[in-house]
C-alpha positions in Angstrom: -13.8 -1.5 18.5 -13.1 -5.4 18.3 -9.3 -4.2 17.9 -8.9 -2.7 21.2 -11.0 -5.9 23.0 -8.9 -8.0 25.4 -7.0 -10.8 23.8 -7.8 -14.5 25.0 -5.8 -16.6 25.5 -6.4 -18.9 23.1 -6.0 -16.2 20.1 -3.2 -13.6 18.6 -3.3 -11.2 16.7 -2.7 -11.2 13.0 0.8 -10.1 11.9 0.4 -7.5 9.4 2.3 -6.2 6.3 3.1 -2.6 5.6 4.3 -2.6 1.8 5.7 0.5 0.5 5.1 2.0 -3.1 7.2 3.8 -5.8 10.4 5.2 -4.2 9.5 3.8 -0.8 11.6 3.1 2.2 10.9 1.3 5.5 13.6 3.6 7.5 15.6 6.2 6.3 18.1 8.4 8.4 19.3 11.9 7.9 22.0 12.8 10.2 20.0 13.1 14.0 16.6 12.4 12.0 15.0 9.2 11.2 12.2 8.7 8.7 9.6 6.2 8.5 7.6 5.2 5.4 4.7 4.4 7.4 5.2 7.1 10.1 3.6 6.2 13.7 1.1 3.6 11.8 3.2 0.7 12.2 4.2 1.4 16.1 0.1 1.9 16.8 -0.6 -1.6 15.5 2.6 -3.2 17.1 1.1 -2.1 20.6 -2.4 -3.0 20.2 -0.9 -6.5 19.4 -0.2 -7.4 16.2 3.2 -8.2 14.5 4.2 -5.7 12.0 6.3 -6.4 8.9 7.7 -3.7 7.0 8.4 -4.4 3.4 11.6 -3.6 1.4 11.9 -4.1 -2.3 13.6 -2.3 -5.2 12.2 1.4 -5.1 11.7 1.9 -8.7 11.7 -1.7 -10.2 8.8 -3.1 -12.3 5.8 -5.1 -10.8 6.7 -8.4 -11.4 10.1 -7.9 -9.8 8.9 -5.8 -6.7 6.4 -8.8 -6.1 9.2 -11.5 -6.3 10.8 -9.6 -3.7 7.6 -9.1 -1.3 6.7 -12.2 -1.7 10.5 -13.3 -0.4 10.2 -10.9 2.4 7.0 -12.4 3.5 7.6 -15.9 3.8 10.7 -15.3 5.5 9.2 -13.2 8.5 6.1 -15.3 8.5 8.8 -18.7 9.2 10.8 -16.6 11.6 7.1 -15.3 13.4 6.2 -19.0 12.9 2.4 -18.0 11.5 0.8 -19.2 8.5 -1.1 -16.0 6.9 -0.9 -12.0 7.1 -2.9 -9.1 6.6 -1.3 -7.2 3.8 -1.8 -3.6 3.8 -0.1 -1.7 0.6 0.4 2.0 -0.1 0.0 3.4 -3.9 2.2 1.1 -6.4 2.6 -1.3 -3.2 -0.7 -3.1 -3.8 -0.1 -4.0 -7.4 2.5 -6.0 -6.3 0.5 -7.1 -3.7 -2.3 -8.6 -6.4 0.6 -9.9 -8.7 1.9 -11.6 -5.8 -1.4 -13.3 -4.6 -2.4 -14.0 -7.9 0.5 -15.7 -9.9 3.1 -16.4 -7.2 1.3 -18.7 -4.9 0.4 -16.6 -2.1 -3.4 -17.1 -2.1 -3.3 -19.1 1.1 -0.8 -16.9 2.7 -2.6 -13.8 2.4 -6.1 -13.6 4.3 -6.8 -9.8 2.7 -5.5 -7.1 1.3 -6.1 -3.3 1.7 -4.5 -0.8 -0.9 -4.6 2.5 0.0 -4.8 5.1 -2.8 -3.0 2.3 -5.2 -3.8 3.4 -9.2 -4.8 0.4 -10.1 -6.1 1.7 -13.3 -3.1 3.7 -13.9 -2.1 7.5 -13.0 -2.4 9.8 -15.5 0.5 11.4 -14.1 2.9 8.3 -15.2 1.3 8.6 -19.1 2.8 12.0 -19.0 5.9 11.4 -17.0 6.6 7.9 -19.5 5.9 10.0 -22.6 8.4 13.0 -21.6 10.8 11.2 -20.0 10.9 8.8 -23.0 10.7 12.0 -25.6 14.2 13.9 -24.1 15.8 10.6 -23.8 16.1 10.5 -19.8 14.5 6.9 -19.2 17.1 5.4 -22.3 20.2 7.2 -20.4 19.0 5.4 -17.1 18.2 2.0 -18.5 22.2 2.5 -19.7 23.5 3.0 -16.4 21.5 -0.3 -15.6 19.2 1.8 -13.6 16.1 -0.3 -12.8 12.9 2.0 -13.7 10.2 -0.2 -15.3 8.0 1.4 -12.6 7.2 4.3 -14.4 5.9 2.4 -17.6 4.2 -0.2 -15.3 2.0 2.7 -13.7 0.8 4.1 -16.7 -2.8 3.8 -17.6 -2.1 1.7 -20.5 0.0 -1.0 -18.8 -2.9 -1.3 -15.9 -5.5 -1.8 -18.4 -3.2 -4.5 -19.6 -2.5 -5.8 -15.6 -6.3 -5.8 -15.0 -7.0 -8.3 -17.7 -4.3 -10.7 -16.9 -4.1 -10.2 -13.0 -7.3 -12.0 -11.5 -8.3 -11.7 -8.1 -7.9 -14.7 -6.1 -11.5 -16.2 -4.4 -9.5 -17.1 -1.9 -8.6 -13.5 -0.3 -10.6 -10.6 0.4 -9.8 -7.3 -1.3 -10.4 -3.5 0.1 -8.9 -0.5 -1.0 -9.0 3.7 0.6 -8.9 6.0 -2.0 -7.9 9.8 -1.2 -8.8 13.1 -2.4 -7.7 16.8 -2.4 -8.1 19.6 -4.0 -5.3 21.6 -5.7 -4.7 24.6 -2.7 -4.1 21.3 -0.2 -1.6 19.6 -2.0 2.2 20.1 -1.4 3.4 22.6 -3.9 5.9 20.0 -5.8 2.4 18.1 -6.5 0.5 20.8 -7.9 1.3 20.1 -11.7 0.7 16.4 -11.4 -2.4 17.1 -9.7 -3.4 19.3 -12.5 -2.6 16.8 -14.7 -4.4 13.6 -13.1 -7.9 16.2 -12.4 -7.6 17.3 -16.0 -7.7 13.1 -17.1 -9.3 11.4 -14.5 -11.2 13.8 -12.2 -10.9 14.3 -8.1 -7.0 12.6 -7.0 -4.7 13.2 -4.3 -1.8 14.6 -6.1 -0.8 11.4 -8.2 -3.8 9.0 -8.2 -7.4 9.6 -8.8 -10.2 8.6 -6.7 -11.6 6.5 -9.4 -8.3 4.0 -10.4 -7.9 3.7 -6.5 -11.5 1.8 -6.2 -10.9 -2.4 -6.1 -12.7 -4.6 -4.3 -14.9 -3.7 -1.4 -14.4 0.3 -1.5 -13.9 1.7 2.4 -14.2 5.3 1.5 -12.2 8.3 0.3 -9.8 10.1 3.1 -9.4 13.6 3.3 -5.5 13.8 2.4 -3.0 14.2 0.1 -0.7 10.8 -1.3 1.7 11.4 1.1 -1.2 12.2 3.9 -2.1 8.9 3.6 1.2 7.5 4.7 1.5 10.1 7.6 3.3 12.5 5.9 2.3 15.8 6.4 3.9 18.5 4.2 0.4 20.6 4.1 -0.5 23.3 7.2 -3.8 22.6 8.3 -5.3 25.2 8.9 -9.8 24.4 8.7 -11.3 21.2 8.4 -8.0 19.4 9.6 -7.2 15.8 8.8 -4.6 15.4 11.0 -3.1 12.3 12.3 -3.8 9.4 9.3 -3.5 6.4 11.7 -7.0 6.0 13.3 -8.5 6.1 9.5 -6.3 2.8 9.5 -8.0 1.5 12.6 -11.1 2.2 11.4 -10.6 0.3 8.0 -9.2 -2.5 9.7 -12.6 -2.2 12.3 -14.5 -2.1 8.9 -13.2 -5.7 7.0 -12.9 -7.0 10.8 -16.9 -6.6 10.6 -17.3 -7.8 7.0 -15.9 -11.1 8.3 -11.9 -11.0 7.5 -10.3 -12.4 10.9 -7.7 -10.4 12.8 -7.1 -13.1 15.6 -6.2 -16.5 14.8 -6.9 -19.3 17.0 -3.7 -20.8 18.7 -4.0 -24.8 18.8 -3.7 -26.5 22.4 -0.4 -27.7 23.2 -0.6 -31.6 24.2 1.3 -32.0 27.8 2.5 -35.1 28.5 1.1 -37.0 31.7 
């Protein structure tokens, strides 16, 4: 694995980007307990090497607002890392923002590639149905009232994607991957096993909230064996036969995959004159 070879000395290590989706958080702590968004991902790339930013942007804001944001948190790490470009990798609603970002905010030369993992990029049947009965007993008007940002939930909904996929073009200047992940209905957690019901029912084989099928853009790396919140690390699902475990080395190994397909994970370091 290229990611584990020794570093020269004339090369780092890309800094990557961990960008959380819908309700996300990059730490959260409970009393003695501390919770990670990306749980023991982002520590396993920070010690083979490479810099690791965690995103934080409004949890349940719209697209275009969550990419402002990202694209804010970015350029500010990448000036205080002094580097050029990142890796971006985004979770579920994460890599929307990610292709908004890249494709109408002028981050096309700041992002090498991008990797969305289980992101609906053609909507989750789940948010058509959450949109339409939220809407119907009057829940998302008495939020919007209390100046409650929630454009998310009409932004995920098949409809609206359909809509982003016409308008959002994929830059020819980045590379574009994306994981999609799979269940079925006696491995979800319980809370998920209406949505999942309700995703299956629409748009066939899904993790709990996205199918298989809206999470394929770009170069397709394969469908893991785990649940939406699996993919993050989050286990809330006994294993007990045929046992994913452990998420992180199905990151190392997508990363292994584009590193092959050509996308650079080192980046040359230019000599330093010394004066005579």
């Amino acid at each position: 694995m290229l990611l584990l070879s020794e570093r020269s000395s004339s090369s780092r290590l890309t800094p990557i980007v961990l960008h959380h989706g819908i309700l996300g958080f990059p730490n959260l702590k409970v009393g003695p307990v501390r919770l990670k968004y990306y749980r023991r991902i982002d520590r396993v790339l920070s010690k083979l090497g490479h810099p690791v930013i965690v995103t934080r942007v409004h949890p349940t804001a719209g697209i275009e607002k969550r990419a402002r944001q990202l694209k804010q948190f970015i350029l500010r790490h990448l000036d205080i890392l002094g580097r050029q470009r990142v890796l971006l990798i985004a979770h579920s609603m994460g890599g929307l923002d990610a292709r908004y970002m890249i494709s109408r905010l002028g981050m096309e030369d700041r992002v090498s590639a991008l990797l969305t993992v289980t992101t609906p990029h053609r909507g989750s049947a789940f948010a058509d149905w959450a949109a339409h009965h939220l809407d119907r007993l009057g829940a998302l008007q008495l939020l919007r009232s209390l100046k409650l940002d929630v454009a998310a939930v009409d932004d995920l909904t098949t409809e609206r994607c359909e809509a982003f996929n016409r308008e959002i073009l994929d830059s020819p200047k980045v590379r574009y991957f994306s994981v999609s992940a799979s269940r079925p209905w006696r491995r979800v957690p319980a809370f998920a096993l209406p949505s999942h019901k309700i995703v299956f029912k629409a748009q066939g084989e899904n993790d709990g909230l996205v199918a298989v099928k809206s999470a394929i853009w770009g170069t397709h790396l394969g469908t893991w064996p785990a649940d939406h919140w699996h993919t993050i690390n989050h286990r809330l699902v006994l294993e007990l036969k045929d046992k994913t475990g452990d998420i992180t080395p199905y990151y190392l190994d997508a990363l292994e995959k584009m590193e092959q397909m050509g996308v650079p994970l080192r980046e040359e370091i230019s000599p330093v004159a010394i004066p005579a």
